[in-house]
N, C-alpha and C positions, 0 to 999 in steps of 0.2 A: 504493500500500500504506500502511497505516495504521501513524504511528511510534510508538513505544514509549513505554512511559507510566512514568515515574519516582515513586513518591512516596513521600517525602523524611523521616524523622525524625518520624516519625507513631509511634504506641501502637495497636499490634494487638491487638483482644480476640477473646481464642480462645473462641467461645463454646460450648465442649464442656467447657472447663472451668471457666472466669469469670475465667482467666490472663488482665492486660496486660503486653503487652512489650512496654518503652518505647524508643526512638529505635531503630528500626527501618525499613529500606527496603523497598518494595513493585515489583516489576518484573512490566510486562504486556505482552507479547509477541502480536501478534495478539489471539484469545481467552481467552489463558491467562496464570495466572500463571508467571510466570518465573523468582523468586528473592522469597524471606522470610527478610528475617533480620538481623541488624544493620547498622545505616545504614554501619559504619565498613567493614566490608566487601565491600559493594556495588559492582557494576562498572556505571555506568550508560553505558550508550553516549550518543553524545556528540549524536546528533540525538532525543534521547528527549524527550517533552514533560516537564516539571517542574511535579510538583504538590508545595509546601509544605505537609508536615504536621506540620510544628511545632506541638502544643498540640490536637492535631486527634487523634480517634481513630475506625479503621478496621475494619469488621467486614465480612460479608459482606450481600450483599444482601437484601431481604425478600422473602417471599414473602406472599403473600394465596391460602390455601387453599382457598376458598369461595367462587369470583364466578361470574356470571350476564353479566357486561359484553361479551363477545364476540359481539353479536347484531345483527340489523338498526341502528337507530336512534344504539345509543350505539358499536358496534365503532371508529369512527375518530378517537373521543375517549378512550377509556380506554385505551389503549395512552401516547401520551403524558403524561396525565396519571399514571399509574403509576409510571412512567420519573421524573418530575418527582417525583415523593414517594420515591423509591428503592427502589419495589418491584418487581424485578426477575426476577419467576417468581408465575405465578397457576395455579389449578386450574379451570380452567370447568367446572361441573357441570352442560352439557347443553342450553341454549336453542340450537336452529337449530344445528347440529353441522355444517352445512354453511360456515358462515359462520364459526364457530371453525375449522374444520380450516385454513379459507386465510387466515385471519390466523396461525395458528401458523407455518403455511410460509414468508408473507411475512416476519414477524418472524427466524424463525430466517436467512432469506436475507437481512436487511438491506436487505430493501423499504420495510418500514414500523418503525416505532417503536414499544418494546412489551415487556411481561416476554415471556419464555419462556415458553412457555404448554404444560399440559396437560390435554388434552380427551376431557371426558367425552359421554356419549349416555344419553339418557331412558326410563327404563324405567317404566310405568305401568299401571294396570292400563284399562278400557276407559271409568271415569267421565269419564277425560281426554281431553276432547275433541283436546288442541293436536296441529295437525297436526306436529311438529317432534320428539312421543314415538315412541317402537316401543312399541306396545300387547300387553297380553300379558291373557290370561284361565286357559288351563290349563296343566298341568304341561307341557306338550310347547310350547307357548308361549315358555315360561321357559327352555326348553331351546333353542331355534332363536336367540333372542335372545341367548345367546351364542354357538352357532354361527356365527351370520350375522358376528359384530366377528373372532369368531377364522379366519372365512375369506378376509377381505379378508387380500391378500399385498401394496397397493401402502401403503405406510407412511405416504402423502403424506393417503392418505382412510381412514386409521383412526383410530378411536377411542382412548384411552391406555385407559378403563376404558368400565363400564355404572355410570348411576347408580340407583338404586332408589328409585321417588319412594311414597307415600303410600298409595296404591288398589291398589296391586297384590295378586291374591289370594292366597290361603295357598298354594293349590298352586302358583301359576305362578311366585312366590319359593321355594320348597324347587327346581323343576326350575330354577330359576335357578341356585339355591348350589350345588349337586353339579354339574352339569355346569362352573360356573366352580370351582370346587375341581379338576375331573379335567383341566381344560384348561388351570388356571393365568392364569382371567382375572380381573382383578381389581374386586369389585363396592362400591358402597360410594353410602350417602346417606343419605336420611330411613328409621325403621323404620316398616316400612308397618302399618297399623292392622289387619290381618291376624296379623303375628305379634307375639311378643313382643317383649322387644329383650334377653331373655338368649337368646331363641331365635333371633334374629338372629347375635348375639355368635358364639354355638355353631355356627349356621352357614356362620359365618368372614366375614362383612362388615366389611371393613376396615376403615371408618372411617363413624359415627354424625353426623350433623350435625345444628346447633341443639342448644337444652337443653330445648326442648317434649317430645320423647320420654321423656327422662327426667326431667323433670318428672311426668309421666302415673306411666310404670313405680316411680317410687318411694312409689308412692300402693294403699292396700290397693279401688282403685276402678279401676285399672290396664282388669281385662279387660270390664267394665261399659264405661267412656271408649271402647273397641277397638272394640267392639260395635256401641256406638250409632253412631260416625261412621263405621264400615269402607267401609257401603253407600252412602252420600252424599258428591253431586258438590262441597259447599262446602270442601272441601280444597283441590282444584284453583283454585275461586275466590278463595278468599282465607284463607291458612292463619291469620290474626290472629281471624278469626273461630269459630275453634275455641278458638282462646285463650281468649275473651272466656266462650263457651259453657262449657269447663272451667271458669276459674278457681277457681269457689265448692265445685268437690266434689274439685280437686286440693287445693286446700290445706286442704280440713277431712277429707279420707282420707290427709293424709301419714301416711309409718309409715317410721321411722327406722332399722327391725333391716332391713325388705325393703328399703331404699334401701339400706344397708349390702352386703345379700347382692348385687343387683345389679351397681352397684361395684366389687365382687370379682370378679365374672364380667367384666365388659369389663378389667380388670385383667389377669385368667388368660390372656383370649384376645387379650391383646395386641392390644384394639379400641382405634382410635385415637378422639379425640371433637376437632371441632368446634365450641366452643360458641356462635359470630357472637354473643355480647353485645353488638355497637355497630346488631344490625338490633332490639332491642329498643327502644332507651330514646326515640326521637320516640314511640312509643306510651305510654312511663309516663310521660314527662313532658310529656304535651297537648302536643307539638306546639311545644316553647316554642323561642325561638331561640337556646339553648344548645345544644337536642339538633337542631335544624336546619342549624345554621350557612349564614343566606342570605349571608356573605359568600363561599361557595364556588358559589353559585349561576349563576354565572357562567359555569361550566364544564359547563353541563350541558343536553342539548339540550331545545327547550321543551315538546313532546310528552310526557320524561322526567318537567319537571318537572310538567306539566299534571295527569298520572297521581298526584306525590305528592301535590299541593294538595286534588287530591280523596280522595284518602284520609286527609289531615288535617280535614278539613271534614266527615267522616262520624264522627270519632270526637268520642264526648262523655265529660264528665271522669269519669262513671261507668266509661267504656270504660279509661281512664288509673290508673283505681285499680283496675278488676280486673286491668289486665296488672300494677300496680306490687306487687298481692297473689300471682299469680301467679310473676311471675320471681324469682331469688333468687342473687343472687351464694355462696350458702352452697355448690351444687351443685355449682359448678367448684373450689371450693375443697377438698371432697371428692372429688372426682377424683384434683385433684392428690397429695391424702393416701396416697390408695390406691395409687398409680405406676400409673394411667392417664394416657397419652401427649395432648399435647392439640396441635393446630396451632392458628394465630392462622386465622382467615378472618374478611370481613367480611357474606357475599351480597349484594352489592352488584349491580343499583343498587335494594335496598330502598328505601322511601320514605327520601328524607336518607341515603341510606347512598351515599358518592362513592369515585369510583377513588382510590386511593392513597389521598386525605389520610385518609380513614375506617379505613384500616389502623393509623394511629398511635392514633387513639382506641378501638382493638381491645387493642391492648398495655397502653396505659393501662387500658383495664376489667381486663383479667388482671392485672394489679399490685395492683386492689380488691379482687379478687377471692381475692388471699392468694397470688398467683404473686411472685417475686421478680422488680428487673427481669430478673436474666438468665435465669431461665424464662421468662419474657415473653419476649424475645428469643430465643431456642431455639423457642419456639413457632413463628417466624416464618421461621428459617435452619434450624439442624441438624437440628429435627424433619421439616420437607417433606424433604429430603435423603433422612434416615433412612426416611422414610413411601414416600416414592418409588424407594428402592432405588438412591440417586444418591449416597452419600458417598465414593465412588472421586473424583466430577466438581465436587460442591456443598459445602455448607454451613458450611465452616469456609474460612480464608484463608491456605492452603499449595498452594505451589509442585505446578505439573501440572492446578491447578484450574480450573476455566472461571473466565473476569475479570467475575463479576458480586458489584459493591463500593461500596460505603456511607461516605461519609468525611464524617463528623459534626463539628462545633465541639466539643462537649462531651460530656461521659462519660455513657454512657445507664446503666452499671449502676451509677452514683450517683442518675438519675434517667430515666425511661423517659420521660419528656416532652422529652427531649434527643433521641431518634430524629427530630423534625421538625428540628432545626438542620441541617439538611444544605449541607456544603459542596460533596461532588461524589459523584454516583453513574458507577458505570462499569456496562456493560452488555453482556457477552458481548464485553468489550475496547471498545467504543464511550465515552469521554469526552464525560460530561455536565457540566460546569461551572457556577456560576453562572449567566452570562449564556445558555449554552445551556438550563440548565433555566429561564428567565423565558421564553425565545421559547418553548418546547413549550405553555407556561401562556396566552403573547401568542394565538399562531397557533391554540388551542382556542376562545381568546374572540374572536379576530375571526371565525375561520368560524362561530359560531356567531351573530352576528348578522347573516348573510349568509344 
C-alpha cells in the first residue's frame, strides 16, 4: 500500500478565488486529500513521505482540454510526458476511441502513466473518410448517434461525450442536439459549416473549440465562408487550409456590433470556448524555432514528427502572414469581457504542439491575450472541474478531493511562466518527484530511439 504523502509548510492557492495560505500542511491518503490547513496543526503520521514546501506553492493539477494524443502512434508517450509537465487530467476529442477508452482504464487502474482522461467519439458528416468517425448524413443519423453512446451500459467502453467535427449536415446536427438535450448527453466540438454557431450555442453545445469558428461568425461574410466550404472534403484534410483560403475576406468583412451580439449569445448559453492559441503560432511564425521548440523534439515519435516537417515545408511566408492577418489574440480577450467561460486546451499533437510542455505555452498565450494569470490558471483547474460536472472531486485543493497536485518553486499568479518550475506533481495520490519526473522524460527518449 502506498504511504502517505506529507507536504510541509507550503502556500496553497485557492484558485476559485486567487487566496494564498501560507504555511500550510497538505495530507494525501491513498487518492485523496486528507487534511488542508495549517502546518501547526497537522497530524502527520509518522511513516508518511515528507515533501518540503517551504517557499514552494501548491495548487491543483492541470488539465489540457483539447488533445488528440491518445491514438495509435503517440498513446505510450503522452501519458508520461503529461504526468512530467503536471498535467494531470486531459479531454481527448475522439481519434481511435478505441484506443483512448483503454488507456483511460489502464491509467485510472494504475497500469500505465497518465492524466485522467476523458473520452470523446467523432461525429462527422460523410466527406470524412476516417475510419475511426461514426458518420452521420440525416436527421435520424444524428439521432442513432447518440442512441448508440447512451446504450452502451459497460462504463469501461463508453464514451464521456460525442464530438461534432466540421461536415456534419444541418439536419443530422439538429437530430443530434434534441435527442442529446432529451437524453442528457453531452455534445461539444468544432461548429460545423452547416450551422451557425449562435445556432449551435442555442442548440446547447457545450463547448466551441479553436477560434477559426468565431473568427468566420464574427465577420458580416459568416454565411457566404459556411456555404462555400460546407460541401468540400479539404476540412477533413487539412483545417489550416481553410484558414489560409478565409483569411482575406474574414478580416476585410469583420463587423464589431455582430461579433458583439454573438459573444453574448455563447455568454447567455453558458457555451464554454476553447481557444488552442498554442496550435496557431508554428503557422504565423514560419515555422521558426521559437514556435517549434526542437529542443523538445526529442520526445516525440518520428513518424509524428515526419508529418510536422512536412507540413512546415509546404507552408510559405505568404501562408504565415495570412494566418498572422487572420488570428487575433483581441477575440479571446472578448470572451473573456463578456463572462464567456474558457478552458486552456492545446490539440495536440498539432504540428509542434507537444504533451504537457505545450500546455504551459497555452496559459502563457491567455495571459497575452488579456486573461490574468489566475484566469489563466482556472482555465486549466477549476474551469475542467466546473465544465465536467466534477467540483465535489477536482479543481480546487481541499480535503475529500482526488490527490491530483502541482507543487511549483515559484508563484504563478505573480507570473504564469512559473507553472513550468515544477517541483513535484502528485497524480490521483501517485508521487512524482524530481528524479521521478526526469526518468518519465529519460524512458520517453530512450524508447524512442529504439
Amino acid at each position: 500500500m502506498q504511504k502517505a504523502i506529507a507536504i510541509t509548510h507550503v502556500s496553497v492557492i485557492d484558485v476559485s478565488s486567487g487566496e494564498i495560505r501560507p504555511d500550510y500542511t497538505v495530507l494525501v491518503s491513498g487518492n485523496r486529500i486528507g487534511y488542508v490547513g495549517p502546518a501547526a496543526s497537522a497530524k502527520i503520521p509518522t511513516d508518511a513521505s515528507i515533501v518540503d514546501g517551504r517557499g514552494k506553492f501548491l495548487l491543483p493539477g492541470l488539465w489540457d482540454m483539447h488533445v488528440n494524443g491518445f491514438m495509435w502512434v503517440f498513446s505510450e508517450f503522452a501519458g508520461p510526458l503529461m504526468i512530467a509537465n503536471g498535467v494531470t487530467g486531459a479531454r481527448d476529442m475522439g481519434w481511435y476511441i478505441d484506443t483512448t477508452l483503454r488507456w483511460r482504464s489502464d491509467i485510472a487502474a494504475g497500469r500505465e502513466v497518465g492524466p485522467r482522461l476523458v473520452a470523446g467519439v467523432r461525429v462527422d458528416g460523410a466527406v470524412n473518410k476516417a475510419k475511426f468517425v461514426a458518420h452521420v448524413v440525416t436527421e435520424q443519423d444524428g439521432v442513432r448517434a447518440v442512441d448508440t453512446l447512451a446504450r452502451k451500459k459497460d462504463d469501461s467502453r463508453r464514451a464521456d461525450f460525442l464530438q461534432v467535427y466540421a461536415s456534419i449536415p444541418r439536419a443530422a446536427y439538429f437530430g443530434l442536439a434534441r435527442e442529446a438535450k432529451k437524453l442528457g448527453v453531452p455534445f461539444a466540438g468544432l461548429v460545423p459549416y452547416s450551422v451557425s454557431m449562435v445556432e449551435a450555442s442555442d442548440a446547447g453545445q457545450l463547448s466551441m473549440e479553436h477560434e477559426d469558428d468565431l473568427m468566420r461568425a464574427c465577420t458580416s461574410a459568416d454565411s457566404l465562408l459556411r456555404a462555400r466550404f460546407a460541401d468540400t472534403s479539404v476540412v477533413a484534410r487539412d483545417p489550416f487550409a481553410t484558414i489560409k483560403a478565409q483569411a482575406h475576406l474574414v478580416q476585410a468583412s469583420y463587423d464589431p456590433v455582430k461579433c458583439k451580439s454573438v459573444i453574448a449569445t455563447l455568454a447567455r448559453n453558458h457555451t464554454w470556448v476553447v481557444p488552442t492559441l498554442v496550435r496557431y503560432q508554428p503557422y504565423a511564425h514560419a515555422f521558426d524555432s521559437t514556435s517549434t521548440h526542437p529542443q523538445w523534439a526529442l520526445y516525440v515519435p518520428g513518424l509524428i514528427q515526419g508529418g510536422w516537417v512536412h507540413r512546415a515545408a509546404t507552408i510559405k511566408p505568404a501562408d504565415s502572414m495570412a494566418m498572422r492577418s487572420y488570428f487575433s489574440f483581441d477575440r479571446t480577450r472578448e470572451l473573456k469581457e463578456a463572462g464567456v467561460k474558457l478552458l486552456a486546451g492545446t490539440d495536440m499533437p498539432q504540428a509542434f504542439v507537444y504533451p504537457g510542455f505545450s500546455l504551459h505555452e497555452e496559459l502563457e498565450l491567455l495571459v497575452r491575450s488579456g486573461l490574468t494569470p489566475l484566469e489563466a490558471l482556472r482555465s486549466a483547474t477549476y474551469n475542467p472541474a466546473e465544465f465536467l460536472g466534477a467540483l465535489d472531486s477536482l479543481g480546487t485543493v481541499a480535503q475529500g478531493k482526488v490527490a491530483d497536485l502541482l507543487l511549483l518553486d515559484a508563484n504563478p499568479l505573480a507570473d504564469i511562466r512559473n507553472t513550468r518550475r515544477i517541483d513535484v506533481v502528485i497524480a490521483n495520490g501517485r508521487l512524482f518527484d524530481r528524479p521521478a519526473r526526469a526518468l518519465l522524460l529519460k524512458d520517453v527518449e530512450t524508447a524512442l530511439k529504439h
